[in-house]
C-alpha positions in Angstrom: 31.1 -31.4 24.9 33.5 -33.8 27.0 30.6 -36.7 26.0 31.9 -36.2 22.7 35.2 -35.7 22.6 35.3 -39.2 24.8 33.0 -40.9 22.2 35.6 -39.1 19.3 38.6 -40.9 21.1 36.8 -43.9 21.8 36.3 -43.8 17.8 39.9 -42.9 17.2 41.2 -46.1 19.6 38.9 -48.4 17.5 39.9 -47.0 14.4 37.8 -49.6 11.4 36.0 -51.5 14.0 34.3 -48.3 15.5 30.7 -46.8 14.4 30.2 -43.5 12.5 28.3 -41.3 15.5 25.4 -39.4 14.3 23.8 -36.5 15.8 21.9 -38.9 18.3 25.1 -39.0 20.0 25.6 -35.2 20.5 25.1 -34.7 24.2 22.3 -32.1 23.7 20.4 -34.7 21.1 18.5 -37.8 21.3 16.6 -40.2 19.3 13.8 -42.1 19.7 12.3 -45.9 18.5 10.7 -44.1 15.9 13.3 -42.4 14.4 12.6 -39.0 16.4 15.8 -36.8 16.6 15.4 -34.2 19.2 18.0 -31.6 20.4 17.5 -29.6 23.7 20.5 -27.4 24.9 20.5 -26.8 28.9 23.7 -25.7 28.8 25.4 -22.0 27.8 27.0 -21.6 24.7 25.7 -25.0 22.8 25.7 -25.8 19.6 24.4 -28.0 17.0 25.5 -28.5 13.4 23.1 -30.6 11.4 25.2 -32.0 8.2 23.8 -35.1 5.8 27.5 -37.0 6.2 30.4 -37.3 8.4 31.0 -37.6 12.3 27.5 -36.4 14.0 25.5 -36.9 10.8 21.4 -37.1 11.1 20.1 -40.0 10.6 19.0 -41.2 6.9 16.0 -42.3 8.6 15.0 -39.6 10.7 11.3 -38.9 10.6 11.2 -35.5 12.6 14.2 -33.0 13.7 13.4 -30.7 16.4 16.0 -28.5 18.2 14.9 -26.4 21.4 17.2 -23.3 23.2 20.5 -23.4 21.7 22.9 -20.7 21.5 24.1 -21.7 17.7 22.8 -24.1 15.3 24.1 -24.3 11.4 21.9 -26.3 8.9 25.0 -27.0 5.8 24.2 -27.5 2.8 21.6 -30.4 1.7 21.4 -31.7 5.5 17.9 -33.0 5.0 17.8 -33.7 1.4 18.6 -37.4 1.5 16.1 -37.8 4.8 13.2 -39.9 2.8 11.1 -40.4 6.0 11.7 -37.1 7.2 8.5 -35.4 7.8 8.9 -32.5 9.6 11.4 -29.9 11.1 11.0 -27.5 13.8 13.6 -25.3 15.4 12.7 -23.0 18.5 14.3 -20.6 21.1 17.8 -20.7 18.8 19.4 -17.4 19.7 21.8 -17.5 16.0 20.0 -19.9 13.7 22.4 -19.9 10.4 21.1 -21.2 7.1 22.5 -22.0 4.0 21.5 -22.4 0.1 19.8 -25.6 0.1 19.8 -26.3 3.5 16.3 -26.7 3.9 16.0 -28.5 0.4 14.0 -31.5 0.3 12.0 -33.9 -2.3 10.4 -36.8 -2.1 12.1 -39.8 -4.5 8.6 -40.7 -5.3 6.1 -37.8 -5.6 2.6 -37.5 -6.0 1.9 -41.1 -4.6 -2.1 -41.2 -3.7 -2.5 -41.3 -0.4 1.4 -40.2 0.3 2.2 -37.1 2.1 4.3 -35.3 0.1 5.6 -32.7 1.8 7.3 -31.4 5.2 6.7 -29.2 8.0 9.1 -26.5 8.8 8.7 -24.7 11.6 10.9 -21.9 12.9 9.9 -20.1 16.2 11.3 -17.3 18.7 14.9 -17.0 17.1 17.5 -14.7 15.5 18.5 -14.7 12.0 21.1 -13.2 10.5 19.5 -14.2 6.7 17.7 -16.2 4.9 19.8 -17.4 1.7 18.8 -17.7 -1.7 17.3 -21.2 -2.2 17.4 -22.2 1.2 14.1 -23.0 1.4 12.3 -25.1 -1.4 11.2 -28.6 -2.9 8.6 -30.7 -1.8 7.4 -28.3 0.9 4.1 -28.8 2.8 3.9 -25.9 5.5 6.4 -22.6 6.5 5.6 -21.2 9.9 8.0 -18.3 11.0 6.6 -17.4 14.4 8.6 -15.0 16.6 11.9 -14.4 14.9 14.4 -11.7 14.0 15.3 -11.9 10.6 18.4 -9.0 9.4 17.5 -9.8 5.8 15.4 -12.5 3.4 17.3 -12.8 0.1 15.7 -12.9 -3.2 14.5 -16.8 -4.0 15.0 -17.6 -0.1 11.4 -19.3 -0.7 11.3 -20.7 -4.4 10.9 -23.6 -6.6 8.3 -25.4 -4.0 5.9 -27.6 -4.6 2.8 -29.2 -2.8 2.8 -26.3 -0.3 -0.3 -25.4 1.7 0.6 -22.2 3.8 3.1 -19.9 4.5 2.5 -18.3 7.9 4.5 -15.7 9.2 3.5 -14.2 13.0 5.1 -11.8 15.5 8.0 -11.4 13.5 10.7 -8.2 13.0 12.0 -8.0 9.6 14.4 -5.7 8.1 15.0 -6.0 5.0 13.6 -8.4 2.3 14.8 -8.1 -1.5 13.0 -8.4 -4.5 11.2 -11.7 -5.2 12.2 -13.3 -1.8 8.6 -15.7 -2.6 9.2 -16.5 -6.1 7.6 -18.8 -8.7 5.5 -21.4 -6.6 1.5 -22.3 -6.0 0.0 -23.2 -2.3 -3.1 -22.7 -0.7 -2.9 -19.4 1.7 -0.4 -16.9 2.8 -1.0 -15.5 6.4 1.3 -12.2 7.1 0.3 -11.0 10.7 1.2 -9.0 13.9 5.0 -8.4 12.0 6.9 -5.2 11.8 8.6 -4.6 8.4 10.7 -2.1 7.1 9.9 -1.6 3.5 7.9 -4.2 1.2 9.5 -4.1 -2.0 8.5 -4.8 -5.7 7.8 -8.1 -6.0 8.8 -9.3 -3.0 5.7 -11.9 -3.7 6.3 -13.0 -7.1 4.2 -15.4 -9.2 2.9 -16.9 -6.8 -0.6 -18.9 -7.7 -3.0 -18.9 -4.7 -5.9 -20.6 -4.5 -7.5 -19.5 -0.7 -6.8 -16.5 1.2 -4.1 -13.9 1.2 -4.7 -12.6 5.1 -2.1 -9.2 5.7 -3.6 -8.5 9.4 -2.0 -6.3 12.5 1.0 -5.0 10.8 3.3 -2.5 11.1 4.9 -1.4 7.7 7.1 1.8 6.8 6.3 1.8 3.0 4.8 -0.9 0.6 5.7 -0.3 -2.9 4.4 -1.0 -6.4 3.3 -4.6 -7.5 4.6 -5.8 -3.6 2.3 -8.5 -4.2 2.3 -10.3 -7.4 -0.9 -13.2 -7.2 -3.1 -15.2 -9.0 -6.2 -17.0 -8.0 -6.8 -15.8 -4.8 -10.5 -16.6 -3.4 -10.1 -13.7 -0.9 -8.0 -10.9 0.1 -8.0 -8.9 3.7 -5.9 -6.3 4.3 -6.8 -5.4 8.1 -5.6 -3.4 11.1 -2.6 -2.1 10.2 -0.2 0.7 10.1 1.3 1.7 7.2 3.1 4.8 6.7 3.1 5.0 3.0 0.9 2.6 0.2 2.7 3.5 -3.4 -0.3 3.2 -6.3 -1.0 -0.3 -7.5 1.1 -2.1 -4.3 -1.3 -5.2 -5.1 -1.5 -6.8 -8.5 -3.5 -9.5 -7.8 -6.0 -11.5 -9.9 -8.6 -12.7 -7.7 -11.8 -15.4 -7.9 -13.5 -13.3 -5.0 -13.6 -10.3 -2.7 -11.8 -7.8 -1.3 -11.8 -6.1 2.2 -9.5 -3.3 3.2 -10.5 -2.6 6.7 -9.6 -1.3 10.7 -6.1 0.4 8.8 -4.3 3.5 9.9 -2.3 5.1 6.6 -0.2 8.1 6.5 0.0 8.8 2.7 -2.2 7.0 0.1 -0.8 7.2 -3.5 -2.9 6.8 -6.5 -4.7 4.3 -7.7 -2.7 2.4 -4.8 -5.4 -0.5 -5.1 -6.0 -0.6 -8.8 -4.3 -3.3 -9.6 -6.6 -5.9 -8.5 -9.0 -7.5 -10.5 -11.2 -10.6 -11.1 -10.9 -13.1 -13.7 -13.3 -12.0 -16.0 -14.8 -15.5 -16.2 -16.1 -15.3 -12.7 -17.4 -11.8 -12.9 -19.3 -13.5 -16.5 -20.5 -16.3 -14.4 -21.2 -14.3 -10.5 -20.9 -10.3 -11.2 -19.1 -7.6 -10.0 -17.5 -9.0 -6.8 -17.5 -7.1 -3.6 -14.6 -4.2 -2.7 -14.9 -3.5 0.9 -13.0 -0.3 2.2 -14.6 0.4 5.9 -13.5 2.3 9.3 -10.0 3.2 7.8 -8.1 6.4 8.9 -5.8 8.0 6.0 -3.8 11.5 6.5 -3.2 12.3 3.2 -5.2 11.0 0.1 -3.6 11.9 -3.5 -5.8 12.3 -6.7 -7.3 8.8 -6.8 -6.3 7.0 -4.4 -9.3 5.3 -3.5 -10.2 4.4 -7.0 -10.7 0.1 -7.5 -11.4 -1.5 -10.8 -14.9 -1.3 -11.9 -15.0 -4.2 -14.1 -14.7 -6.3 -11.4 -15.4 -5.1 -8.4 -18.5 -3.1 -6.7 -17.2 -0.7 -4.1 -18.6 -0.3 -0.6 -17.5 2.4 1.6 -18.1 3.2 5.5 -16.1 5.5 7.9 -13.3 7.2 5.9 -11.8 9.0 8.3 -9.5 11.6 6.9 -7.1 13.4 9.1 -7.8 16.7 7.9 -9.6 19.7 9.1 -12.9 20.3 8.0 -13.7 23.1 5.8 -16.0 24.4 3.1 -12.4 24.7 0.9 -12.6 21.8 -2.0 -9.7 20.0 -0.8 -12.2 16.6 -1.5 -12.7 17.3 -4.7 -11.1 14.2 -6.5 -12.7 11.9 -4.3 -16.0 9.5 -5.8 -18.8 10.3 -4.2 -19.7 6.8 -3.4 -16.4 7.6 -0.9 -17.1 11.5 -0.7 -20.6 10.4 1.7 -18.3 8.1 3.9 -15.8 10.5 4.5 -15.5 12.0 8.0 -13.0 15.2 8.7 -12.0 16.6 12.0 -13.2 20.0 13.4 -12.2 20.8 17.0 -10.8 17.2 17.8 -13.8 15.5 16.9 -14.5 13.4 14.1 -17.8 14.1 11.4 -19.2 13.1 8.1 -17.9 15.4 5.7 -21.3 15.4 4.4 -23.2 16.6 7.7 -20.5 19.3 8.3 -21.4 21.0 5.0 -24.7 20.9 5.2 -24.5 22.6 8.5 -21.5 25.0 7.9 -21.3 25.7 4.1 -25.1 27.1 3.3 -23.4 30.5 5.0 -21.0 30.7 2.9 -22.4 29.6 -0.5 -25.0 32.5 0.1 -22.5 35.1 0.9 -20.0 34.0 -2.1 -23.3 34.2 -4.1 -23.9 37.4 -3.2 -20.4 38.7 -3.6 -21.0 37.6 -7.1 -23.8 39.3 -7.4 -22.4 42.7 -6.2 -18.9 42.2 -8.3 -21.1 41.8 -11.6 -23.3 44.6 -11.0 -20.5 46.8 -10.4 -18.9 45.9 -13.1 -22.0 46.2 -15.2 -22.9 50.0 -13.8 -19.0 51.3 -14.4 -19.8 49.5 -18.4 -23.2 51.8 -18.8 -21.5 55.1 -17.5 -18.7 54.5 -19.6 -21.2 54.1 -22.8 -23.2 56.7 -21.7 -19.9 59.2 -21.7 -19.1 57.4 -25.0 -22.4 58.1 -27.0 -22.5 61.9 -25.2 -19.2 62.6 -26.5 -19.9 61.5 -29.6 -23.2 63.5 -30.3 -21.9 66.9 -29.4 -18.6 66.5 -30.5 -18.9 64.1 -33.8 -17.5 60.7 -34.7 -14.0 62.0 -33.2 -13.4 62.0 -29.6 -10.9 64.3 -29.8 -12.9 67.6 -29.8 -11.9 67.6 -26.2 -8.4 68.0 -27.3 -7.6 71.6 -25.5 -4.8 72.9 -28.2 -6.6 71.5 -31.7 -10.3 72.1 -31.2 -10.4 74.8 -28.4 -13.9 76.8 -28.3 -12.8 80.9 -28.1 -15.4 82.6 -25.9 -15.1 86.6 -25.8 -16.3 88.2 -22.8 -17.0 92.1 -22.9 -15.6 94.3 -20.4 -17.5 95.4 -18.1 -18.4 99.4 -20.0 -19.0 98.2 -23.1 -21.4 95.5 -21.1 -23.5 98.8 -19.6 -23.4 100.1 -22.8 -24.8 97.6 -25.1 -29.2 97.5 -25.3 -30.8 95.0 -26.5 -33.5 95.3 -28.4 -36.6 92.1 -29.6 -38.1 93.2 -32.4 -41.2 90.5 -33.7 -41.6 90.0 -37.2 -44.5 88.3 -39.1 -43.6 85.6 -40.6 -45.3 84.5 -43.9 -45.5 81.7 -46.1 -42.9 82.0 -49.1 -43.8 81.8 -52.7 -42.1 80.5 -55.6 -42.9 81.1 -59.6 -41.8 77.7 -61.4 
């Protein structure tokens, strides 16, 4: 600080005869033959304002800008975007890193040149952001590597409008929040999301985007990804590996892909429906190569919903191995929704240990089917005895007492029975007398 303000009043006493300082003069900053600028604070409390114009402006013809271990650094507005030579821009162990719209804007005059490189480097490592604006990041953009940071919030279109990009790579990062269509609108050749902790992925948070290698989502540590989180075209493969995801809403990917797909090594709390439906192949390549591959192996899910697990058949072939369902096995139907290509890799847990769903029926369920079989069994002929007795009383009662049941009616059809006393019983004789009988004759 007291280098510049002697170099501002050396400026000052000159007045027209001194030279506009740029930020090679800033005591934390040097530049090199080659047009290298290169900051690196040693002292508390630094900072650095990159700004295109004015006292402590970068150089026009700065090929490279790299700032190391400062307490503050702004980037203003179009700071590189007049930088022609500029070819890359890396920014580490910044402990406030403030960007604006457009700060990290750049395009080459002349694009597309053969043999021309036509896009930057940014890299941003081990440093606290409060945001990432809309637009600060796009044009003629070669790489994006956020290694290492804290980032309070990335705004819708922070990333848009870029062209000539190769990767985005984003490692060992804590992100809070990131709005809708943060990635919006541009083509490149991979994204790599890995080892991160996120709060929520939102809808579109990758929007129209065109793809033509990998999409790589490994080792991370995600509260909820929601519908259509991912919105790609072209993708030659996707690998969603090793993470931990509380809850996956139904179609979170709506991908279009030129390949396969391998969900794999992931620990899930609730899997929606259909929460992988939504990707597909172009139907071209599945005309030209078949069914691609649809990989879902050694995964552990606590809750599954109706159809969680089902993929796109028209374009995909699905493998299964080691389902592991955090559930208790039991001869209940609580699987019943599930495909059996999934159903036979589907292990449950009974008495802290882990078994194929399969295997556990087979050796726990034959009990059980025969003794609900023979319930059956007893219930029916029960119910089929109680149905003969009750004709039988039915077709008795209606012999002896007519078509009417009500002959057993006690005040209407009553049957008087009178009993002699007991003298005129002692007095009565009875007396057979046996007749001849003969045939009759009739006179016609």
């Amino acid at each position: 600080m007291a280098r510049r303000m002697l170099l501002l009043g050396a400026i000052l006493a000159l007045g027209g005869c001194g030279q506009t300082l740029t930020i090679c003069d800033e005591e934390a900053c040097s530049c090199d033959g080659f047009s290298r600028v290169s900051c690196s604070c040693t002292l508390p409390h630094q900072e650095i304002t990159v700004r295109p114009e004015g006292a402590y402006k970068i150089l026009p013809s700065a090929t490279s800008l790299e700032i190391y271990n400062c307490s503050r650094v702004y980037i203003i507005p179009n700071a590189i975007q007049g930088l022609r030579e500029l070819k890359a821009v890396k920014l580490s162990g910044i402990d406030s890193l403030t960007l604006s719209e457009n700060s990290l804007q750049w395009a080459r005059e002349f694009n597309n040149i053969p043999g021309l490189d036509n896009g930057i480097k940014i890299s941003i490592q081990k440093t606290t952001m409060e945001e990432i604006p809309s637009y600060a990041i796009k044009g003629n953009i070669k790489e994006v590597i956020f290694d290492t940071l804290i980032i309070h919030k990335i705004r819708s279109f922070a990333l848009s409008s870029i062209t000539d990009m190769s990767m985005i790579k984003i490692t060992n990062s804590t992100i809070h929040n990131v709005e809708a269509q943060a990635f919006k609108k541009f083509s490149l050749g991979m994204i790599l999301i890995k080892q991160n902790s996120f709060k929520e992925l939102p809808s579109r948070m990758f929007s129209d985007l065109k793809v033509s290698g990998e999409f790589l989502f490994d080792g991370n540590s995600v509260e909820r990804i929601r519908s259509s989180f991912c919105i790609v075209k072209g993708l030659r493969k996707l690998k969603f590996e090793n993470c931990n995801v509380r809850i996956i809403d139904g179609e979170s990917f709506r991908v279009v892909m030129n390949g396969p797909v391998l969900i794999q090594n992931n620990t899930i709390g609730e899997l929606k429906a259909k929460s992988f439906y939504g990707i597909s192949v172009f139907k071209e390549v599945t005309d030209r190569q078949g069914l691609m591959d649809f990989e879902i192996w050694n995964n552990t899910v606590s809750s599954l919903e109706v159809n969680a697990l089902d993929v796109n058949t028209t374009s995909f072939k699905l493998s299964t191995r080691d389902l592991l369902v955090d559930q208790k096995c039991n001869c209940n139907q609580w699987y019943f929704h599930i495909d059996l290509t999934v159903l036979n890799s589907l292990l449950c847990n009974f008495e802290g240990q882990y078994y194929l769903l399969k295997d556990y029926k087979d050796a726990n369920c034959a009990v059980e089917k025969i003794n609900t079989a023979l319930l059956s069994v007893i219930i029916i002929s029960c119910i089929a005895i109680i149905a003969a007795v009750v004709l039988i009383i039915v077709l008795l009662v209606r012999k002896y007492c007519g078509k009417s049941i009500y002959c057993l009616n006690k005040k209407s059809d009553r049957l008087n029975v009178i009993v002699p006393d007991g003298k005129t019983y002692k007095e009565t004789q009875l007396y057979v007398v046996v007749e001849k009988a003969e045939l009759l004759t009739t006179n016609l």
